[in-house]
C-alpha positions, 0 to 999 in steps of 0.5 A: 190147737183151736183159741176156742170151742164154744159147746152149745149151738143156741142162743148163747154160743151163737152169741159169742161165736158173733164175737170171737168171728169179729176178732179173728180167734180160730173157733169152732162151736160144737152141739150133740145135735143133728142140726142147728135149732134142735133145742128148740125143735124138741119142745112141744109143737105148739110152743110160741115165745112169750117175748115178740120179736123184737126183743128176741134179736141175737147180735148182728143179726134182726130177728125179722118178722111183723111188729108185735109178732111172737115167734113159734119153735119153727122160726126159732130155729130158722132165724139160728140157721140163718144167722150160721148161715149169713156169719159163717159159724164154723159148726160140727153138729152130732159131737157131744161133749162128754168129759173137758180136762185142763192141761198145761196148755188148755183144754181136752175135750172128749166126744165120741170120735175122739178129742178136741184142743182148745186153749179156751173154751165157752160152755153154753148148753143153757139151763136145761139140762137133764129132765127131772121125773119123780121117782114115783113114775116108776111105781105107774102101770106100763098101760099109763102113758107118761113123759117128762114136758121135754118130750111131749109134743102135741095131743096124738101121742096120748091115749084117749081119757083122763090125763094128768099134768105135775108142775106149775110152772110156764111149761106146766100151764101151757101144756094144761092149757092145751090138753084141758081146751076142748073139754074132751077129757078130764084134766087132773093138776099138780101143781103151784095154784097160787103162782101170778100170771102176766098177760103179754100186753099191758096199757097197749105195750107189751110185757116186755116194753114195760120190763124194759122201761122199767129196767126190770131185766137189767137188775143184776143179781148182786143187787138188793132189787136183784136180789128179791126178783131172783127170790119170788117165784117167776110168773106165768106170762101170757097164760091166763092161770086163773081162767084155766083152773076154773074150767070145769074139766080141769081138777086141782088135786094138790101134790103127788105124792105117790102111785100104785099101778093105775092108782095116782095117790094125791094129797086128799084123795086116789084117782084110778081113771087116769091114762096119761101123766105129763110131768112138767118137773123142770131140770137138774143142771149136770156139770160133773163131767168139767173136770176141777169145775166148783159148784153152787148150792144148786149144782150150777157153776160158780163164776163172776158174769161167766168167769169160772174158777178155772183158768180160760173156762167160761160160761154164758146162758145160765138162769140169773148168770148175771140178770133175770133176761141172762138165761133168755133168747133176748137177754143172752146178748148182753152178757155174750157182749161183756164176756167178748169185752173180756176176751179181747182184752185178754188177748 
């Protein structure tokens, strides 16, 4: 029987692999991936940080690249394989955990080949979880092309004429920013006009320079000013939305509402010419299948800064698990560090 398994090969289990490697606990971290990196490797191909790297270190280990540069999915995922690398991180890829059941002394979890023991566990697979998709996808002509944010990867998959992209947030607008550029094609958009943009520089420091001086990320979700951060819409850092949705190719269409084969039915109007839809819809977290675990209004875990309610099970990478940086490549190291704190002395 293993001390632990930690499910998740990201930035949060490799945070905490770090630590159980330093005490000495007999660990394994576990990914349904094929290789180390893939959450990254999977998003779109232009996709680069919004933090430079020097915010973006795990512990132990410098996120080493040139001052104030930003890191694309690529060296994301090299820096993660490094780190497994250098520390030694006992890891067995391609096992999905499908089911985690307490016993009298610890934990079963299934994969397909079979089950793991564990007297702990640290569940770390992030915030993202299962794509999102409104159900009205299903009334649109096969001749549409449309994917949820999670699969799209660059320009050549679509087809050419108009597109179409739901959904305002940091994903939502970078991807209208990619497919709206070279004025080739009509870009309809569904999605939150009003949300702030932040641009990755202010007074010559970065974004993040300033959130850290500030103490912006280090408000804790209990906290009044926690509180009010965590109930204000997050805005978009580094796009410049307002520059965007001026372009003249670019055509705000207010929410979707329903379709009808090739016919896209919005707000005010019906748009027949479109060929291919993005759908930038975010996630719905997906924990049923821990056994005994409670839940919160949002279907995230309930847990005290990764305690849950269940004796040995914890929790690390999750949105506001404690601050705004909780769920983030930079910000995970802290909450990784306090949970070790708590491991150690519990023995």
């Amino acid at each position: 029987m293993l001390d632990y398994v930690v499910i998740g090969g990201a930035q949060a289990g490799l945070s905490i692999a770090y630590h159980l490697k330093k005490m000495g606990k007999n660990y394994v971290v576990v990914d349904g991936d094929k290789e180390i990196g893939a959450s990254w490797l999977n998003r779109w191909d232009s996709l680069k940080l919004f933090t430079p790297t020097k915010y973006n270190h795990l512990p132990g280990l410098k996120f080493d690249t040139p001052k104030g540069h930003y890191p694309s999915k690529y060296e994301v995922a090299d820096y993660f394989k490094s780190y497994v690398s250098i520390f030694e991180i006992p890891v067995k890829l391609n096992t999905l955990i499908t089911s985690i059941s307490k016993t009298a002394k610890g934990f079963i979890l299934t994969h397909k080949d079979g089950d793991l023991e564990a007297k702990n566990v640290v569940v770390a697979t992030g915030p993202f979880h299962t794509p999102y998709t409104p159900p009205c996808n299903t009334k649109i002509a096969d001749s549409i092309t449309q994917m949820h944010s999670n699969y799209y990867k660059g320009l050549d998959q679509l087809q050419e004429g108009d597109a179409l992209v739901v959904g305002g947030g940091d994903s939502g607008y970078q991807i209208l920013n990619e497919l709206s550029k070279d004025g080739r094609r009509k870009v309809f958009f569904s999605g939150d006009t009003t949300v702030k943009s932040l641009p990755q520089h202010i007074l010559g420091k970065s974004l993040w320079w300033w959130f850290t001086v500030t103490g912006f990320l280090s408000f804790n979700k209990y906290s009044w000013m926690g509180k009010r951060i965590s109930s204000f819409t997050q805005p978009v850092i580094g796009t410049d939305v307002k520059e965007i949705l001026s372009r003249d190719n670019v055509i705000i269409s207010g929410r979707t509402k329903d379709a009808m084969h090739e016919e896209i039915i919005f707000e005010n109007k019906k748009v027949a010419s479109i060929k291919n839809i993005i759908w930038a819809t975010g996630y719905r977290p997906n924990f049923q299948w821990i056994e005994g675990l409670e839940l919160d209004a949002d279907s995230y875990p309930k847990n005290r800064r990764g305690v849950s309610n269940i004796d040995g099970l914890y929790f690390l990478g999750l949105p506001w698990m404690y601050t705004r940086g909780s769920a983030t490549l930079g910000g995970v190291s802290k909450d990784a560090l306090y949970l070790a704190d708590l491991i150690d002395a519990k023995g």
